[in-house]
Each structure stands twice: as C-alpha cells, then as structure tokens.
N, C-alpha and C positions, 0 to 999 in steps of 0.2 A: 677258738681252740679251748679246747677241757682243760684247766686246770685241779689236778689234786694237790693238796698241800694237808701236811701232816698238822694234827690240830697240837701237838706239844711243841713243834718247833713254831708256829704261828702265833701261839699262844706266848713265847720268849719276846715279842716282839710287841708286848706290851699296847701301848695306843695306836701304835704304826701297824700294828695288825688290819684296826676297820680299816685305815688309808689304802694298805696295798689290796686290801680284796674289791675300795671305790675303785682304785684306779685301774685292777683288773677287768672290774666288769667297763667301766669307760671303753677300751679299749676293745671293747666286745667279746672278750674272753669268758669261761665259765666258769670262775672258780667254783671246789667244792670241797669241803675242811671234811679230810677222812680222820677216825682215831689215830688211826697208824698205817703208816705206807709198808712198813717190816722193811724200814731199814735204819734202825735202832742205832747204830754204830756211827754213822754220819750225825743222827740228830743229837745222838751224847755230843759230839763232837761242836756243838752249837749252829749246826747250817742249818740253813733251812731248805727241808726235804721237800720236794715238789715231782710231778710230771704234768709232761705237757704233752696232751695225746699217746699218752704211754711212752714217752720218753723220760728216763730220770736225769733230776735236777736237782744238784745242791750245794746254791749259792750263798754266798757269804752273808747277801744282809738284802732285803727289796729290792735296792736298785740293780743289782749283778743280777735277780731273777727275770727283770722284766729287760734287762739288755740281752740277756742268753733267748727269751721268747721270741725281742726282736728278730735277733739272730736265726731262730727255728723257723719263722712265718716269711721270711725271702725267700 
C-alpha cells in the first residue's frame, strides 16, 4: 500500500520518525514524505496526516496509524 505522510507532521515525531517509516516499509508498505498533503488544519492540530492509497488519515501518534492500515488492508 502507498503511504503519503506529510513531512511537518512526520517531522514532529522527532526519532520515532525513521522507526515508523522502518517499520512501514517492513510491512511492505511505500511510504513517501510529501511537503504537504494541504490539509494544514489537522497537522496544526498535532496529528499526523497521512493517506493510504488515497485515503485520508489522521491519527494521533505511529501506533493509531498503522492499526487504522491494519484495519484498511482486511
């Protein structure tokens, strides 16, 4: 699955950053850190903005993102 993830909310996420993008690509995902998804208003908000095959996602912290992916890929 494609992941996009906005690179200023990814960027919030300090060292756990390279983590979630090993453990996406583990998982066989694509991650790919766009500047901006243009949707500014969740990322002020602190989430972290993602899609996943063109779905949006904006979960609270790594782990809600890759349980909402589990969730999309059954």
């Amino acid at each position: 699955m494609m992941i996009r993830l906005c690179k200023t909310a990814l960027m919030r996420l300090g060292p756990k950053a390279g983590e979630l993008l090993s453990t996406l690509r583990e998982r066989e995902h694509t991650p790919i850190v766009a500047d901006c998804l243009d949707r500014c208003t969740v990322c002020e908000l602190g989430k972290l903005v993602a899609t996943a095959d063109g779905i949006p996602l904006a979960p609270g912290n790594p782990a809600e993102l890759l349980t909402m992916l589990d969730e999309i890929a059954d």
